[in-house]
MDAnalysis code that builds the backbone (N, CA, C; Angstrom):
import MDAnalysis as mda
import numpy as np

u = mda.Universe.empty(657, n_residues=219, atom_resindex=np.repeat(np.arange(219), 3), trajectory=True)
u.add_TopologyAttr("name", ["N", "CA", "C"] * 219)
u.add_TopologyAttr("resid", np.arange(1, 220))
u.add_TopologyAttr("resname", ["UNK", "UNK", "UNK", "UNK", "UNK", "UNK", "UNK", "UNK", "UNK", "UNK", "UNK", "UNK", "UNK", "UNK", "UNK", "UNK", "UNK", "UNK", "UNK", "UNK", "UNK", "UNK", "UNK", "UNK", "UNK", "UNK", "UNK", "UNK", "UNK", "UNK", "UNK", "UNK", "UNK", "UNK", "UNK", "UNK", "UNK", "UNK", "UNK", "UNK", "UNK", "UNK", "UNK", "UNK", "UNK", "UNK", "UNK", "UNK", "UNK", "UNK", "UNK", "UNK", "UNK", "UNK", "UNK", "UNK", "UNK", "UNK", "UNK", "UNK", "UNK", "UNK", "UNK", "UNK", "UNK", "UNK", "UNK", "UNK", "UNK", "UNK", "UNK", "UNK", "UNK", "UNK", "UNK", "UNK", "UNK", "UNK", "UNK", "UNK", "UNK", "UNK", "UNK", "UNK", "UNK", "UNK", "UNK", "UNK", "UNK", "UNK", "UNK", "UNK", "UNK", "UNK", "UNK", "UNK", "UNK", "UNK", "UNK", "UNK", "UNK", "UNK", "UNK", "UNK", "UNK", "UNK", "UNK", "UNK", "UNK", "UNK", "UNK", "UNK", "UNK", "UNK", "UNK", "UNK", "UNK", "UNK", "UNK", "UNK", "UNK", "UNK", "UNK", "UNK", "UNK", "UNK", "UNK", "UNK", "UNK", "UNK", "UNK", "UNK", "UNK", "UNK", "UNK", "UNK", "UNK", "UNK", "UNK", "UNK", "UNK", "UNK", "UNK", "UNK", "UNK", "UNK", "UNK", "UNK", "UNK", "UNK", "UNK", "UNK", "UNK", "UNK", "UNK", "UNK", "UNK", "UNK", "UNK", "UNK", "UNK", "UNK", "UNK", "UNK", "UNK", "UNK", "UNK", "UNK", "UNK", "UNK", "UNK", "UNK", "UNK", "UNK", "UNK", "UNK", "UNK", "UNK", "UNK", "UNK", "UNK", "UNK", "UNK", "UNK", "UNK", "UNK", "UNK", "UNK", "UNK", "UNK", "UNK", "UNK", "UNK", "UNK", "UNK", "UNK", "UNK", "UNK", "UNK", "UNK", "UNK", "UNK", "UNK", "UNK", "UNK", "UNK", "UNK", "UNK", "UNK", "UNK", "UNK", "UNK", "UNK", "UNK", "UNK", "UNK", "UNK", "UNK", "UNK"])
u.atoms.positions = np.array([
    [0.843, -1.184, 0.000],
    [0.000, 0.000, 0.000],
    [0.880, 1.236, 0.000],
    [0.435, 2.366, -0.974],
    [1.567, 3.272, -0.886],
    [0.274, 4.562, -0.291],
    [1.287, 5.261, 1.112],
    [0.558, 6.113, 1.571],
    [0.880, 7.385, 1.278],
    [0.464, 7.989, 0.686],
    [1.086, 9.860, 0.387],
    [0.961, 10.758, 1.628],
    [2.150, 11.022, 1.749],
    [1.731, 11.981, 3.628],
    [0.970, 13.382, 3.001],
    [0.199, 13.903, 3.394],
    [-0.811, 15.406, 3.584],
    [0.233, 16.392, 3.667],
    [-0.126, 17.288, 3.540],
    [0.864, 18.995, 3.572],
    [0.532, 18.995, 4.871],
    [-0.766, 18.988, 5.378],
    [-0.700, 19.510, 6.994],
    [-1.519, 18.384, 7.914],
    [-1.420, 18.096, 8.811],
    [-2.599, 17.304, 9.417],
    [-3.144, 17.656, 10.262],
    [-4.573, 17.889, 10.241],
    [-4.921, 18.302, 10.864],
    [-5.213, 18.215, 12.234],
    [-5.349, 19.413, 12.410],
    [-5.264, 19.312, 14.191],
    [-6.776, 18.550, 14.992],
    [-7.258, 19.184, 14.353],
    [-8.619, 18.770, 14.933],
    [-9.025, 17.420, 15.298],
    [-8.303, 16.439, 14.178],
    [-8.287, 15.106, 14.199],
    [-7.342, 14.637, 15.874],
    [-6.266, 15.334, 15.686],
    [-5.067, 15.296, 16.684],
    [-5.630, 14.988, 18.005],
    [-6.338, 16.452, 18.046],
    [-6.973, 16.603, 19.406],
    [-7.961, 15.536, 19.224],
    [-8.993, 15.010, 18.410],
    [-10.147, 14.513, 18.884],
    [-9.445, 12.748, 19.671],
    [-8.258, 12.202, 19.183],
    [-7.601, 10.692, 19.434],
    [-7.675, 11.312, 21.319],
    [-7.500, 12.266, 21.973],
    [-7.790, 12.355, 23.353],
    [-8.947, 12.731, 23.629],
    [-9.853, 12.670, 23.330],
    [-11.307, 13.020, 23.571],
    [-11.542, 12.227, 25.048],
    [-12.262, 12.789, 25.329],
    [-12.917, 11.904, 26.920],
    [-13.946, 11.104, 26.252],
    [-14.491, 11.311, 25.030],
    [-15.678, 10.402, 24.484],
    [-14.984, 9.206, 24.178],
    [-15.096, 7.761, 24.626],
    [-14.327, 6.913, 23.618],
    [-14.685, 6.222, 21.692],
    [-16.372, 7.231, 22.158],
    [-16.905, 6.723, 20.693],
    [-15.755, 7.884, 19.206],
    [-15.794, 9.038, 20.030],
    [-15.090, 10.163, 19.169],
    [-14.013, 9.623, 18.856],
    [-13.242, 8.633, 19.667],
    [-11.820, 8.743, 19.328],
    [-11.679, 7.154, 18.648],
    [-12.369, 6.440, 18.451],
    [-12.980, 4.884, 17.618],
    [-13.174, 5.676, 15.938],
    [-13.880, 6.680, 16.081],
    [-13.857, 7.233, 15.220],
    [-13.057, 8.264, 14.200],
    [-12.590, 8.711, 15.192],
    [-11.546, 9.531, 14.776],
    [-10.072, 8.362, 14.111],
    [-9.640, 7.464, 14.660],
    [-9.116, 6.632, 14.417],
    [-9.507, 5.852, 13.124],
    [-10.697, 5.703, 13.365],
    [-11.157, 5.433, 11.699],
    [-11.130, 6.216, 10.470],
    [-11.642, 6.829, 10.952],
    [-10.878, 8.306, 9.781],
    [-9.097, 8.350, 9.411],
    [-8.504, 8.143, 10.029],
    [-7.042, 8.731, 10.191],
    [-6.636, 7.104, 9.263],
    [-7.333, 5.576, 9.755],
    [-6.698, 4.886, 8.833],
    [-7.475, 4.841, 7.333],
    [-8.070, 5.280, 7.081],
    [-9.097, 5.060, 6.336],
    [-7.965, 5.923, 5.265],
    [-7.649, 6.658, 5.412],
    [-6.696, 7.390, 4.347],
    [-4.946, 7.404, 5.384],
    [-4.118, 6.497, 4.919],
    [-2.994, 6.099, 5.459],
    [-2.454, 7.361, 5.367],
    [-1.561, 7.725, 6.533],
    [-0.724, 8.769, 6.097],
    [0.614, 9.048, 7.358],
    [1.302, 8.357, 6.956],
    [2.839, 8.320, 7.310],
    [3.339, 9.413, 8.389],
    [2.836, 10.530, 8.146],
    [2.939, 11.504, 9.367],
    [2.351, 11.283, 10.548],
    [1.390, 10.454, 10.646],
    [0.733, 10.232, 11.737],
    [1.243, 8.798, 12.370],
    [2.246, 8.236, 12.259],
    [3.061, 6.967, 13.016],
    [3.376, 7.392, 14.078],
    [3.547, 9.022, 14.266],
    [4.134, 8.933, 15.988],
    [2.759, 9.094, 16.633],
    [2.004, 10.014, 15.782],
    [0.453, 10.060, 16.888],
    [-0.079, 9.074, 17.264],
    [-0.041, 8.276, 16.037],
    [-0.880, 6.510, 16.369],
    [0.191, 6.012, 17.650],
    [1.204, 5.985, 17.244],
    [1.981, 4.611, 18.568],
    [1.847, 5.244, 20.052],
    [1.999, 6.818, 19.674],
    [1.669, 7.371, 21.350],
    [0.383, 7.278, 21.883],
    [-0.842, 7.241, 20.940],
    [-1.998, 6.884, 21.653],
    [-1.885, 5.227, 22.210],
    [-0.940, 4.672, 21.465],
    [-1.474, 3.460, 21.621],
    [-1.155, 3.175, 23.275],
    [0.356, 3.590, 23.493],
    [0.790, 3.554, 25.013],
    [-0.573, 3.533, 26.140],
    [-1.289, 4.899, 25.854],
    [-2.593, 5.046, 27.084],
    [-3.636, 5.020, 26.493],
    [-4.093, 4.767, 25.562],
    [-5.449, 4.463, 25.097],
    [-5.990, 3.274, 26.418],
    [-7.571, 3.824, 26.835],
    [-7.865, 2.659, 28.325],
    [-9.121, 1.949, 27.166],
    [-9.163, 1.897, 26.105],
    [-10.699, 0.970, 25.708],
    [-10.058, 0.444, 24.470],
    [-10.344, -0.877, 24.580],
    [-9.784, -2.114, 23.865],
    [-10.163, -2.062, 22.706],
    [-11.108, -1.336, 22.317],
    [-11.871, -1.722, 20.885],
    [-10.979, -0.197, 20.287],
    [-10.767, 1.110, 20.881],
    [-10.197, 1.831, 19.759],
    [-8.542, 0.957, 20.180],
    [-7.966, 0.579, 20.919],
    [-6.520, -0.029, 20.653],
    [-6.326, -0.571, 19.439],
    [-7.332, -1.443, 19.286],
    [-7.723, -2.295, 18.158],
    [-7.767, -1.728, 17.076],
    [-8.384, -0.693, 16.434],
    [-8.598, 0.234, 15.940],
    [-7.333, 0.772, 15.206],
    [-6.698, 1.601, 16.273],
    [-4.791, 2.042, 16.123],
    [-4.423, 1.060, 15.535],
    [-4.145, -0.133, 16.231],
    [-3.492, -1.142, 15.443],
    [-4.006, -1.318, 13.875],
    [-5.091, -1.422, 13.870],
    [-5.578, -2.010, 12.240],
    [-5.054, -0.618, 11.654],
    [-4.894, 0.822, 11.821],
    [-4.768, 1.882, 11.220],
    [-2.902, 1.950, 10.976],
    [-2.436, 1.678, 12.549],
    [-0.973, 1.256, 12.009],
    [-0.497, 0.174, 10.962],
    [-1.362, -0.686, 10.907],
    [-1.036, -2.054, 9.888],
    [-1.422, -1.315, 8.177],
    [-1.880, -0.372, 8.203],
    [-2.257, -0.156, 6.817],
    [-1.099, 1.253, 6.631],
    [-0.166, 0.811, 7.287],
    [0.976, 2.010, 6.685],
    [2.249, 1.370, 6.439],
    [3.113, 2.361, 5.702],
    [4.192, 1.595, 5.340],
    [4.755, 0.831, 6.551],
    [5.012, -0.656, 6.439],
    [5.754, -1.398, 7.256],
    [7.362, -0.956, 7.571],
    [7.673, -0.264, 6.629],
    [8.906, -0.307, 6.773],
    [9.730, 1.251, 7.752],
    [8.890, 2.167, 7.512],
    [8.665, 3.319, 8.561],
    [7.369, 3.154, 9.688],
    [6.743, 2.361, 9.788],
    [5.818, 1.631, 11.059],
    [7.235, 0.987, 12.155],
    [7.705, -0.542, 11.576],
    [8.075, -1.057, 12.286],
    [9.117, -0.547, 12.929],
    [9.805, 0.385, 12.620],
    [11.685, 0.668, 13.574],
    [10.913, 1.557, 14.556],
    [9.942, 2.238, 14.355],
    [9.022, 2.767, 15.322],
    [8.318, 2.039, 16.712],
    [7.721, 0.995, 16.245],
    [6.918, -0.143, 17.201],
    [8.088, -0.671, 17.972],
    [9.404, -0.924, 17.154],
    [10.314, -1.683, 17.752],
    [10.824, -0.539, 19.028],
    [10.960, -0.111, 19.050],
    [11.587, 1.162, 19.443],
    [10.443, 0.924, 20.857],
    [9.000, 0.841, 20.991],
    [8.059, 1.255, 22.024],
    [8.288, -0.255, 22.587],
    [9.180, -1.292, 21.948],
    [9.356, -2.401, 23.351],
    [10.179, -2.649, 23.965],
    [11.290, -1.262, 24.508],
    [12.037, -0.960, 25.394],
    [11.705, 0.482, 25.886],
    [10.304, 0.675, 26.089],
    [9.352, 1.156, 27.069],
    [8.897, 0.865, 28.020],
    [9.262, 2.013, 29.125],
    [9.128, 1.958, 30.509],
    [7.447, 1.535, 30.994],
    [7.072, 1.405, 29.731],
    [5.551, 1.604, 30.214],
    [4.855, 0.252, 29.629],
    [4.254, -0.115, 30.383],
    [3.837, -2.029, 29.645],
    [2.991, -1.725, 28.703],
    [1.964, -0.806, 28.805],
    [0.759, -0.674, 27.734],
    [1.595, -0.537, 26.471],
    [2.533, 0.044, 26.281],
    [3.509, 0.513, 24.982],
    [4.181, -0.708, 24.786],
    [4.379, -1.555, 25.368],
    [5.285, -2.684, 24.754],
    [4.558, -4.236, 24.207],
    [3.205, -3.921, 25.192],
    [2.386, -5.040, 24.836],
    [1.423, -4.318, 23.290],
    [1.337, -3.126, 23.141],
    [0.844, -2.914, 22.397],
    [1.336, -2.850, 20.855],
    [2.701, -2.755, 21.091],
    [3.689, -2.595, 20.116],
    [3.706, -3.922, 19.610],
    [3.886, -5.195, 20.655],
    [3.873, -6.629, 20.475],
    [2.752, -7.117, 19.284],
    [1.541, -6.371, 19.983],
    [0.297, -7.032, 19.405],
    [0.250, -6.351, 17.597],
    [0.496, -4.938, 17.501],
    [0.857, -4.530, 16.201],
    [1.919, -5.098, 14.962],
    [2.948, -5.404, 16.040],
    [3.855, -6.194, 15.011],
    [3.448, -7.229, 14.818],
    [2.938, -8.094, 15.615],
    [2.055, -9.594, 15.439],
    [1.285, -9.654, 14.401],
    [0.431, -8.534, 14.123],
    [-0.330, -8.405, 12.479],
    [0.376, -7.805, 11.484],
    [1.767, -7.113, 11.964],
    [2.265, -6.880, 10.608],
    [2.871, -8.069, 9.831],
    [3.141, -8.930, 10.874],
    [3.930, -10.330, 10.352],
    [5.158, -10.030, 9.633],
    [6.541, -8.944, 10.053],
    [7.394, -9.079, 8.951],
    [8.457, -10.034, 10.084],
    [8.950, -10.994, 9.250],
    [10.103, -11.568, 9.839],
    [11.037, -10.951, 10.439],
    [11.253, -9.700, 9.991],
    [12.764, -9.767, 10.375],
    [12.271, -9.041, 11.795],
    [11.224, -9.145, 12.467],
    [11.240, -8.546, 13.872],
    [11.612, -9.864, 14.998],
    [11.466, -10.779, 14.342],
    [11.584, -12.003, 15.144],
    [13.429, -11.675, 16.097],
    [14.118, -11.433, 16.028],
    [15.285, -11.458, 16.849],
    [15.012, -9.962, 18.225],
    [14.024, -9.306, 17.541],
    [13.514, -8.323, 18.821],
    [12.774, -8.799, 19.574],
    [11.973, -10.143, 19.742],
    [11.144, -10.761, 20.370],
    [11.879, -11.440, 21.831],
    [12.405, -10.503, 22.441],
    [13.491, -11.335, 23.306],
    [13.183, -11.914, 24.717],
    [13.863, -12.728, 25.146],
    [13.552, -13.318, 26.548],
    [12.576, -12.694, 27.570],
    [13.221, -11.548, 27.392],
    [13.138, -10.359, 28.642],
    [11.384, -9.939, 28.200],
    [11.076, -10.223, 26.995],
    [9.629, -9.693, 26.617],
    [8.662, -11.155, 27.130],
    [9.280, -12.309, 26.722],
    [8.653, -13.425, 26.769],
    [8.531, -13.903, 28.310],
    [9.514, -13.254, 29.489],
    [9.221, -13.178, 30.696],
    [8.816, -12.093, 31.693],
    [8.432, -11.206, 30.609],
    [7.869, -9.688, 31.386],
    [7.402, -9.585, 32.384],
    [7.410, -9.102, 33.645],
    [6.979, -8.987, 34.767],
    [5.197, -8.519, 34.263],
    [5.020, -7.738, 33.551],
    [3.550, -7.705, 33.287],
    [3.224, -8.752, 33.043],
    [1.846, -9.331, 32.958],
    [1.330, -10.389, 32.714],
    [0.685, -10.037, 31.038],
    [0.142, -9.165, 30.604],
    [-0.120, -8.683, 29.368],
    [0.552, -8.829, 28.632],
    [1.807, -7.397, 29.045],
    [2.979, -8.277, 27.975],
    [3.214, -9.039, 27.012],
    [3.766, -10.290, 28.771],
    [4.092, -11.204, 28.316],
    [3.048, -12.324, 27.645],
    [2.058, -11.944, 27.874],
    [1.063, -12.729, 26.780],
    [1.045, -12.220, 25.902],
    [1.145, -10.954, 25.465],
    [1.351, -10.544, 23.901],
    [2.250, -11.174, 22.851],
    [3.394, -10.911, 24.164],
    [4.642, -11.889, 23.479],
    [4.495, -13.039, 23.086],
    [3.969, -14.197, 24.034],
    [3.867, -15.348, 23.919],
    [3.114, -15.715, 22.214],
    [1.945, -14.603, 22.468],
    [1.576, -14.766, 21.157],
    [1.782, -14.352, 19.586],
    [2.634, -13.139, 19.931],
    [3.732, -13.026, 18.910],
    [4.553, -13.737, 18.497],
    [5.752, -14.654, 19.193],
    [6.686, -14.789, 18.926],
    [5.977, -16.270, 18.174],
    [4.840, -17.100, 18.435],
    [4.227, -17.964, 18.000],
    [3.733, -17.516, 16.277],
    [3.851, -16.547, 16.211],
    [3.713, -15.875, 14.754],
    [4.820, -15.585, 14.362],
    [5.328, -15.646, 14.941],
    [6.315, -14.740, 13.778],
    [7.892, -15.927, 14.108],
    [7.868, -16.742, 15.026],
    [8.717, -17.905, 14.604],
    [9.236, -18.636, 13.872],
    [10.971, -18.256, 13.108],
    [11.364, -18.868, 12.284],
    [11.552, -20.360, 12.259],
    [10.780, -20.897, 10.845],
    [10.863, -22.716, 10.616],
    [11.947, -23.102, 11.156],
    [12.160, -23.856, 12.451],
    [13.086, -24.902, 12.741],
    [13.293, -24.619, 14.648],
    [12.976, -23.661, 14.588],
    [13.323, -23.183, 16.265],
    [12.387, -22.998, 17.167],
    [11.110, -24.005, 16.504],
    [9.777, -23.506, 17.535],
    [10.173, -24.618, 18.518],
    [11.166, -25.519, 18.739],
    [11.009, -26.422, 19.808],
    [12.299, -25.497, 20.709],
    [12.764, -24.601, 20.093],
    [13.679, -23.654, 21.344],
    [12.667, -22.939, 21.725],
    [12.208, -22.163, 20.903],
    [10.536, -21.189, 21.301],
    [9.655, -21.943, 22.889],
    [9.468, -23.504, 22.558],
    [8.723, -23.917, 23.197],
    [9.663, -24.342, 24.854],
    [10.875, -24.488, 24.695],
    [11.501, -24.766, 25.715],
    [11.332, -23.566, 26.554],
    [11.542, -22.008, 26.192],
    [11.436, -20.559, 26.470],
    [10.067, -20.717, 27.099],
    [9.443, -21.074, 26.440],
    [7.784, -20.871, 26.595],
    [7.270, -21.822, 28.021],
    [8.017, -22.674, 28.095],
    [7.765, -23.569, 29.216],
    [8.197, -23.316, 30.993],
    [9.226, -22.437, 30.650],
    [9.382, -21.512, 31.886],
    [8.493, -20.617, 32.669],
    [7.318, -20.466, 32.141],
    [6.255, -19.657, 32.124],
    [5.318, -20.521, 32.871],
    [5.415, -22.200, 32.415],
    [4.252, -22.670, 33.366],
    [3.739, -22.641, 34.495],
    [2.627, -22.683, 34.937],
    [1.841, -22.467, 36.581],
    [2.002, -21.303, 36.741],
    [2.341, -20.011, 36.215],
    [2.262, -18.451, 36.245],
    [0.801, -17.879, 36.079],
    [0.452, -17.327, 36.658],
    [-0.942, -16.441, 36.825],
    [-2.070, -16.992, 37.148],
    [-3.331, -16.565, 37.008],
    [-4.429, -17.078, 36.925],
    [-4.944, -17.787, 35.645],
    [-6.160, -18.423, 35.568],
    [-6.648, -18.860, 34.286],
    [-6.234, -18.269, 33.397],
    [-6.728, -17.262, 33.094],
    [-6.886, -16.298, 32.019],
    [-5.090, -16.222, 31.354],
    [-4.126, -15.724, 32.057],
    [-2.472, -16.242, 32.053],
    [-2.475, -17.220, 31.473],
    [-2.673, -18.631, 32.002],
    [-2.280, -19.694, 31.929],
    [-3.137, -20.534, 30.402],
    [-3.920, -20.282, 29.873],
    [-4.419, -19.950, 29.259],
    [-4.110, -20.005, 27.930],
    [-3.677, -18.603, 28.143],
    [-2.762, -17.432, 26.680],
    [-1.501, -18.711, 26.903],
    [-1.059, -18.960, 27.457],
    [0.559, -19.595, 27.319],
    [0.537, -21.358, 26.843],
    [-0.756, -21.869, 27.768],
    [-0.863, -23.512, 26.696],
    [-1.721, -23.126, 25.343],
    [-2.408, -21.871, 24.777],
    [-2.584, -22.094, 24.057],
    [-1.170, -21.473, 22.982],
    [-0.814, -20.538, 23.234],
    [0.290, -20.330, 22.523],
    [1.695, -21.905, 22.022],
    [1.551, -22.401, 22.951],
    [2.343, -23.989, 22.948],
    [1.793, -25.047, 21.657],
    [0.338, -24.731, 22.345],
    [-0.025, -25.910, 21.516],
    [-0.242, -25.352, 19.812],
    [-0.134, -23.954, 19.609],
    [0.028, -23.730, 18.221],
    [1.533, -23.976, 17.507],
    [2.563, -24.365, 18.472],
    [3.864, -25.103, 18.201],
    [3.414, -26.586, 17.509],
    [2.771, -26.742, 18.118],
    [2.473, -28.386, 17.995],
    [3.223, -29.438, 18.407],
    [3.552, -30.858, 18.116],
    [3.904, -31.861, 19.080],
    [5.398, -31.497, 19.612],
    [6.209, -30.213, 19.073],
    [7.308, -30.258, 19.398],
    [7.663, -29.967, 20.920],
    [6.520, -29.459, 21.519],
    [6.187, -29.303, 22.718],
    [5.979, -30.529, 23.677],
    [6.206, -31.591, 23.379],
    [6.148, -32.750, 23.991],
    [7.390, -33.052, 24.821],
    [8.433, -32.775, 23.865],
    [9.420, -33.748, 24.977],
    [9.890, -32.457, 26.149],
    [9.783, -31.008, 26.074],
    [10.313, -30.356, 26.418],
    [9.006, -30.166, 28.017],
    [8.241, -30.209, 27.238],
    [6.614, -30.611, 28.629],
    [6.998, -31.718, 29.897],
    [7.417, -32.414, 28.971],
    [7.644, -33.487, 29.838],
    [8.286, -33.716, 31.557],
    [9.344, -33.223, 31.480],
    [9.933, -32.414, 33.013],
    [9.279, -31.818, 33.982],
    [7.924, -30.955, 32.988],
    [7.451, -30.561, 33.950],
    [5.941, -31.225, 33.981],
    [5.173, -32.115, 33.675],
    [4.964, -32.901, 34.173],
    [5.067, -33.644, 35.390],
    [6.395, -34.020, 35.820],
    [6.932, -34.495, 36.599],
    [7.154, -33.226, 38.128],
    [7.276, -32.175, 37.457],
    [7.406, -30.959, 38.914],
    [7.252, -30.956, 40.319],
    [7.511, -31.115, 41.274],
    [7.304, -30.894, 42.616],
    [6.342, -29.752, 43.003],
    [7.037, -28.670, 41.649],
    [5.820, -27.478, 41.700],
    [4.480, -27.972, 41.756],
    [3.302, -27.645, 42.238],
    [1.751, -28.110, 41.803],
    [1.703, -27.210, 40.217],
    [1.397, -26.029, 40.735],
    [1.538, -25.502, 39.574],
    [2.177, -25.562, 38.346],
    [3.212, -25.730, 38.680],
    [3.706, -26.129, 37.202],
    [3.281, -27.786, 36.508],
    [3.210, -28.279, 37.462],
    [2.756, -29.747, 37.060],
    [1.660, -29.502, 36.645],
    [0.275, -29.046, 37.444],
    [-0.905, -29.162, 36.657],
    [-0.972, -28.348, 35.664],
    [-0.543, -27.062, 35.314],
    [-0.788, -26.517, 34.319],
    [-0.005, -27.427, 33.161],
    [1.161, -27.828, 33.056],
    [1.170, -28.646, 31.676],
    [0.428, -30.179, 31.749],
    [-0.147, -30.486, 32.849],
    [-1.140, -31.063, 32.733],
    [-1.948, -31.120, 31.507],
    [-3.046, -29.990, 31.644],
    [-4.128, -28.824, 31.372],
    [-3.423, -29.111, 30.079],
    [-2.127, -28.600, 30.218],
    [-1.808, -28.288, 28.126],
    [-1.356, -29.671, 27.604],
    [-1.020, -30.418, 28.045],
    [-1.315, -31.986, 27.313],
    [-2.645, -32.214, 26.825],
    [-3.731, -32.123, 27.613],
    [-4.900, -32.221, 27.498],
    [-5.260, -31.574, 26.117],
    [-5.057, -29.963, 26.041],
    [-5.314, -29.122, 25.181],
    [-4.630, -29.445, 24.068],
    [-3.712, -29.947, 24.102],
    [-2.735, -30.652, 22.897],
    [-3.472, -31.742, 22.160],
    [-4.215, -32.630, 22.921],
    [-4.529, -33.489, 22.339],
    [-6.062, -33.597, 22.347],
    [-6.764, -32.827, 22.570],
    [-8.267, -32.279, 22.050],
    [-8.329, -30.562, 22.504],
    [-7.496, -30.043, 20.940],
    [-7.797, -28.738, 21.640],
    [-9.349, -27.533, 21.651],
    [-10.353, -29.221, 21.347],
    [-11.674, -28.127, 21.582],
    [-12.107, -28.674, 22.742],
    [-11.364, -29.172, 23.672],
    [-11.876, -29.591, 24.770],
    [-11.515, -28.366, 26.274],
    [-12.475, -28.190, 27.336],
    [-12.288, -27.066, 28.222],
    [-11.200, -26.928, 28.935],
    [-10.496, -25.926, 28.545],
    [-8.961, -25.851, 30.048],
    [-9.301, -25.868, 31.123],
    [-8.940, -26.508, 31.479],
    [-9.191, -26.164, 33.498],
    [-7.952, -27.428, 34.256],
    [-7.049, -26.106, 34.872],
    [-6.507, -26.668, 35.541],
    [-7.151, -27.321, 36.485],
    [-8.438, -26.822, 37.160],
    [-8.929, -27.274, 38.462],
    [-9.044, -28.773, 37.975],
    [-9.540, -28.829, 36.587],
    [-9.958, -30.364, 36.314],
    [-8.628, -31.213, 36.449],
    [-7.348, -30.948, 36.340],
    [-5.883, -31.419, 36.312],
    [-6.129, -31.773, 37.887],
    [-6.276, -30.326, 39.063],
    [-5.949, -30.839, 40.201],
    [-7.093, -32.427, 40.663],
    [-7.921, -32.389, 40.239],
    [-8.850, -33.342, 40.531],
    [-8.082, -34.359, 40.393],
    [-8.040, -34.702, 38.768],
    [-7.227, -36.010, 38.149],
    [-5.878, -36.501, 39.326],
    [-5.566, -35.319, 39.577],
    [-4.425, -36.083, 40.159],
    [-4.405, -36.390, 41.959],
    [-5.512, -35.691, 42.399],
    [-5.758, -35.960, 44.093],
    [-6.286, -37.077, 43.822],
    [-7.239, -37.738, 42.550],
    [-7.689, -39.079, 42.813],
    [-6.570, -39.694, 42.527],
    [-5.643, -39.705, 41.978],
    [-4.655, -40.962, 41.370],
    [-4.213, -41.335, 40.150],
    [-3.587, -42.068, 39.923],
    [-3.163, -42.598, 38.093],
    [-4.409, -43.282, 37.906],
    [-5.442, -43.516, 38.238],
    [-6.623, -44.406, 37.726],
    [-7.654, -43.716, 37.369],
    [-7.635, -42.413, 37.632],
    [-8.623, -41.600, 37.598],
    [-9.112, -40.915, 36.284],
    [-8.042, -40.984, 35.394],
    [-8.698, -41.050, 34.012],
    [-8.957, -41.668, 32.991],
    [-9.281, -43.345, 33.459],
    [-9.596, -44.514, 33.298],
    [-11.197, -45.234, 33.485],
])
């Protein structure tokens, strides 16, 4: 897509992306991608940092994805060594739909173990996209450090991110399986399960059951 930048941009638009209305600024955002325009990459990525309503985030993003990738991305890359999590998970989730490879070596440890929990689910689900052929069973070893971390909703984002690896996630699961941790044991529990009917319901609670009754119990 080739975007022609405007002589001026207008302000009015500028101001309306902070509106206290969140319908004004869904909208306003729609407007701004609706005609791409290259001058507006720093306005978009700085809203994206504090934008509080999920549906215009969403929004930014689809409006950042319809601009040049190649003056988008050194930009996005740039907001995931931000002090601020909303900017790095958001940056995550944008590059995740731009899909260009070569962001994959910025996808680093330090993102994939983020003290945020967002984040690092952004990550988790990035780096599952954008993973070069041959290294999703290092991906998945990375990814396995993460087990028994958070609540459902956490735990979750991370066996399903695994199980879009697919079986290479087996032998590296396996260890922890075995865990002393509870947590870590039942949650790759849970993602064996999900591995091998993944339209069937996560629930760790259902793991802790299985295993207070015994090895017979899912027999």
């Amino acid at each position: 897509m080739t975007a022609t930048p405007r002589q001026t941009l207008d302000p009015r638009l500028l101001e309306a992306l902070t509106s206290s209305d969140s319908s004004r600024r869904l909208k306003t955002v729609l407007t701004l991608g609706s005609e791409p325009d290259p001058a507006l990459i720093d306005a978009l990525i700085e809203r994206c940092a504090v934008e509080p309503d999920f549906f215009v985030r969403d929004m930014l993003t689809w409006a950042l994805v319809r601009l040049p990738a190649d003056r988008t991305v050194p930009r996005l890359l740039a907001e995931l060594r931000s002090e601020r999590p909303q900017a790095r998970s958001q940056a995550l989730h944008t590059l995740s739909k731009i899909g260009d490879p070569s962001v994959w070596p910025s996808i680093t440890t330090d993102l994939l173990h983020d003290a945020d929990d967002e984040v690092a689910r952004t990550a988790w689900r990035t780096a599952v996209v954008l993973v070069p052929a041959g290294q999703e069973a290092a991906l998945a070893a990375e990814l396995v450090r993460e087990l028994g971390r958070g609540g459902r909703d956490v735990q979750l984002s991370l066996s399903r991110a695994l199980i879009e690896l697919g079986e290479v996630i087996l032998p590296v699961l396996a260890p922890a399986l075995a865990s002393r941790a509870d947590a870590v044991r039942l949650h790759a529990r849970a993602t064996e399960q999900l591995l091998a009917d993944p339209e069937s319901t996560f629930a760790v609670e259902e793991a802790k059951r299985v295993y207070a009754m015994g090895p017979d119990a899912d027999r």
